[in-house]
N, C-alpha and C positions, 0 to 999 in steps of 0.2 A: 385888529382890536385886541389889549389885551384883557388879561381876567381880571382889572383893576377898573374898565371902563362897562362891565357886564356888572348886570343887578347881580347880588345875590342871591337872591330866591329863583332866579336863571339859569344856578351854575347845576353841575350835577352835586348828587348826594356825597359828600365827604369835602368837596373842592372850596364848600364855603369856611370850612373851616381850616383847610390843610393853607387855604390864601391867606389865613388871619393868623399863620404859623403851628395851630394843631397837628398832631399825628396821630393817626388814626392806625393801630396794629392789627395788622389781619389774624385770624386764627389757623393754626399751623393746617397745613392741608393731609397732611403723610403722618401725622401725631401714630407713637406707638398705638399699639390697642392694648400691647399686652396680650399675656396667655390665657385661657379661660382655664375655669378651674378643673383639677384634674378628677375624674370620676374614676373609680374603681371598676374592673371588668368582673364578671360573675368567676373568674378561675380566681382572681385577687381573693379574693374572700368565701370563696366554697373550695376547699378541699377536692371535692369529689367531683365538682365540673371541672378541676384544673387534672384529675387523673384518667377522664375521659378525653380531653384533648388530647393528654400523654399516647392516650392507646391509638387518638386518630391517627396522631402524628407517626407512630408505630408501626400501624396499618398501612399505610401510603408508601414509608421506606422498605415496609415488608412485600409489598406487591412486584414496588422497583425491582425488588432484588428475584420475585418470583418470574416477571417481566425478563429481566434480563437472559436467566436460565430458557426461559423462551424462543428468546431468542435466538442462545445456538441451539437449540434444541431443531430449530427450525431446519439448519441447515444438513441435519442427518433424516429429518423426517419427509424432509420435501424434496424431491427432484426438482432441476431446472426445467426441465421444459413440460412440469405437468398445468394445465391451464384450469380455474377452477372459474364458474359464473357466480357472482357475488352480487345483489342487486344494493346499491344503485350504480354499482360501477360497473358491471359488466364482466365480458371473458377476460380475467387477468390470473398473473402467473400467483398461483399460491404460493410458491417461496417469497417473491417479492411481497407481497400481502401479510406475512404472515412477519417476514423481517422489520417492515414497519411499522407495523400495530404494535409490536414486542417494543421494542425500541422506542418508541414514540410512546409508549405507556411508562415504561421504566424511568425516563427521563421525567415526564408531568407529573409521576407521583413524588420523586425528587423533591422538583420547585415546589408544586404543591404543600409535601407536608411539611418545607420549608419554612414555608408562605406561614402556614397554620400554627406552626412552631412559633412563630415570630409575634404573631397577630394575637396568640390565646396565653404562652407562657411566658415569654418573656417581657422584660419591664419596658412597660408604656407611656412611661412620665417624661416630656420634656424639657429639657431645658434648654438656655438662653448661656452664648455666650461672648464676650465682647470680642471682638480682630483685635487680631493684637502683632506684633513683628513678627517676618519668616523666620527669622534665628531663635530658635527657644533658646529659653533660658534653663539655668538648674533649676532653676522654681516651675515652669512648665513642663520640663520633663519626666518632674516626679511625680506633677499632677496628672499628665496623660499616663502614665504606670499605673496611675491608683487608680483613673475612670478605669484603665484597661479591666485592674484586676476585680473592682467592683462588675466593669459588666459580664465579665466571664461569671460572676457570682450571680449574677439576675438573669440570667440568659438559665441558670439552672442544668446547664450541660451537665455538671459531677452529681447536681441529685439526678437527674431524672435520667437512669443509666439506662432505661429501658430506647428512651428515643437515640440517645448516643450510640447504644450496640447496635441499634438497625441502621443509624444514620451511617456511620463508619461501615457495614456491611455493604449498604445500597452503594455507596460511593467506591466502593473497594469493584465491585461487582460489573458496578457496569463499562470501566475501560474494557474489560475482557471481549463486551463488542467489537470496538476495534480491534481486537486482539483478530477476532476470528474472521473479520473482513480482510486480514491481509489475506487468508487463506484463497481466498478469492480473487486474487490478483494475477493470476495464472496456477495452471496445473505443476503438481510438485512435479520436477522432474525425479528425479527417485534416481535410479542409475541409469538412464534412459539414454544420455548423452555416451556411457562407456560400452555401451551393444549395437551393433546392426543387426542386420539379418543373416549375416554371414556366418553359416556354421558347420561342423565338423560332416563332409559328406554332400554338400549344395553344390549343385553344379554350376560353372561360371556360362550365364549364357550372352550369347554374340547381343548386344542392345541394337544393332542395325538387324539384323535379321533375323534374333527371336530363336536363335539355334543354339545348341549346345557347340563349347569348342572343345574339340579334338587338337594335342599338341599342334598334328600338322596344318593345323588353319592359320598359325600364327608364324610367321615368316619372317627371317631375322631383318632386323630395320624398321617392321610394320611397327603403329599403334594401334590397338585395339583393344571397345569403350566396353565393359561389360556388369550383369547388374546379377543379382543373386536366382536361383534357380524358384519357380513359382513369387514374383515379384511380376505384378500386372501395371499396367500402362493405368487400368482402366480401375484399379483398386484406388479407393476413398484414400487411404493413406500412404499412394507411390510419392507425392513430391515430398514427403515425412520422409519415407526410409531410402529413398535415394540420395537425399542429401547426406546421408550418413556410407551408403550403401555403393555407392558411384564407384567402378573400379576401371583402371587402366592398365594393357598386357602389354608390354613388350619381352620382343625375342632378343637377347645380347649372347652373344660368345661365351660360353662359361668362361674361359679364359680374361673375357675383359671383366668380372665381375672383384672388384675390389674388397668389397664387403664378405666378410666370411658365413655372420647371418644371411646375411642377402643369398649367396651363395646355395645355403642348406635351406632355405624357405624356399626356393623358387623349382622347377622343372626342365630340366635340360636348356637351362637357360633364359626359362619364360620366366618374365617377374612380373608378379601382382602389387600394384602399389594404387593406393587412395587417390583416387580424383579430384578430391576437394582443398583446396590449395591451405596452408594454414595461418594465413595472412590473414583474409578477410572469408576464407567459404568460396571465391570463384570456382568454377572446373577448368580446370587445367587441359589444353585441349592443342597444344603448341610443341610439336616432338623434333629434336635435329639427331639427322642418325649420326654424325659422326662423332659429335660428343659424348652423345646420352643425354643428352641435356633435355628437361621440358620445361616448359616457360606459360607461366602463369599470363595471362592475355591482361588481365587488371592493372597489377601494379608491378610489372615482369621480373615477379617473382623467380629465380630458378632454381631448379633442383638437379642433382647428376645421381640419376639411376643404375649409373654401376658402381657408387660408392654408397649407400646404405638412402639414394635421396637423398643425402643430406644439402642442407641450402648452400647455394656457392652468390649468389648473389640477391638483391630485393630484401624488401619489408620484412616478411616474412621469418617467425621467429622458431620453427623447428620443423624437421624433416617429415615426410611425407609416412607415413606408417605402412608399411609392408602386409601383406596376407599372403599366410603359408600355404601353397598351393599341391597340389600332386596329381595323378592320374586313377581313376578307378577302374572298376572290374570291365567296365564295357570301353575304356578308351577314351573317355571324356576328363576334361579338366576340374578338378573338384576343389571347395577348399577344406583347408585340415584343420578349420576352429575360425576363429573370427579374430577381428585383430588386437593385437595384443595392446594398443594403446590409442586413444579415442581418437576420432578424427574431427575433423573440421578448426577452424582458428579459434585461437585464443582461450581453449581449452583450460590452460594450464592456470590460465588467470583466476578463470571461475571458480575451478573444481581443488 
């Protein structure tokens, strides 16, 4: 049935007349509203409330920056491992507590007197403005220049030098956090890497049996592993200083010794040389008597101990470093100073 064979008083509201060709226009649904009118804030118009904001604003960047100093302040005032009870959170590490609260202040008073900055002195008036093409034009570019320099002018940064100097302080201030967290990233080595324990007067003791050696314990062809005199199994930091510390004796011919240092460092033949291979740190632990040769077990690195160590084949990018050795007053093997150039790999990269 169509709507020519229905009453009209039948049809719905608008259809009897839209059937008899009327149009009926709805009212926009999304109609602008428009801006409401602007009202002045109490710093607009009082002086004296806009230079109390000033000081809040002040106040907030001046904490930051007091926060900050806090900060590292912390980390000379507090020990790591002192534990403080704080309620509601319980036994926890006063540095860590103490580095957060600092830092986590410094940063909120920031945003905060940002916030406040924004909210009380700067201009609050909106406007509207049409889209318009991605490509400006000369005409837009010289008009975003001018909002620009207008809103640097209403933002009030050049008058109110008071919130500027702290703002730029606060902001200056608080990288230096990070700064002091690198510190934190391990212990400085300081020259830690260029000393062992090895020094003028230590005796070299046997590491299998814990004895002193006497020339005659060392027997030409042998290898044998030795560690610095008072260096315990049982001491907190032996795998520290024997990774620096680690020494190897062999007995060679004076005669077959090539090396002219090599020669004057060593003891009727005995040479002290570094354990710790300078490729990657393995110990060297692999001796052939007829060469001289010892061979790194890892990456078979090798070295020829009657020419100064130096590398004959492998990774391995510089010779094994020598300890000047000698005999003391009772007949034991002693050393005459520690070695003259740091051991373990890739030294030379770092340092």
């Amino acid at each position: 049935m169509s709507t020519q064979e229905i009453p009209e008083e039948n049809l719905p509201s608008g259809q009897g007349e839209a059937a008899h060709g009327a149009v009926k226009v709805a009212e926009d649904p999304f109609a602008d509203p428009g801006l409401p009118a602007h009202k002045p804030r109490v710093q607009d118009i009082d002086e004296r409330a806009a230079k109390r904001s000033e000081r809040t604003v002040a106040l907030l960047f001046t904490v930051s920056m007091l926060s900050t100093i806090g900060f590292i302040a912390s980390f000379v005032i507090f020990p790591v491992d002192h534990i403080v009870y704080i309620w509601p959170f319980g036994h926890i590490s006063s540095l860590n507590f103490s580095l957060g609260m600092t830092l986590g202040l410094a940063l909120f008073c920031i945003g905060a007197g940002a916030v406040h900055w924004a909210r009380t002195l700067m201009s609050d008036v909106e406007t509207a403005q049409e889209r318009h093409p991605i490509e400006a034009t000369p005409e837009v570019k010289a008009k975003v220049m001018e909002d620009f320099r207008a809103g640097a002018a209403e933002s009030q940064l050049g008058r109110r030098k008071l919130i500027r100097n702290t703002m730029f302080g606060a902001l200056a201030m608080v990288p230096l956090s990070g700064v002091v967290l690198l510190r934190e990233l391990g212990p400085l080595p300081e020259d830690k890497l260029r000393h062992t324990l090895w020094a003028r007067g230590k005796m070299l003791i046997n590491q299998n049996t814990n004895e002193p050696l006497r020339p005659g314990d060392v027997a030409v062809g042998s290898l044998t592993f030795a560690i610095p005199e008072g260096l315990e199994e049982s001491d907190h930091n032996f795998n520290t200083e024997i990774a620096k510390a680690a020494l190897m004796i062999v007995r060679l011919q004076p005669g077959d010794i090539k090396d002219k240092q090599e020669l004057e460092w060593s003891h009727e033949g005995i040479v002290a040389y570094s354990k710790i291979c300078t490729h990657v740190g393995c110990p060297i632990s692999l001796y052939e008597q007829q060469t001289h040769h010892v061979l790194c077990p890892c990456h078979q690195s090798t070295f020829d101990l009657a020419d100064g160590a130096r590398v004959i084949f492998g990774p391995a990018g510089h010779a094994l470093p020598q300890l000047r050795i000698g005999v003391n007053d009772e007949g034991y093997l002693e050393a005459l100073g520690d070695f003259e150039e740091p051991v373990g790999p890739a030294f030379w990269e770092r340092g």
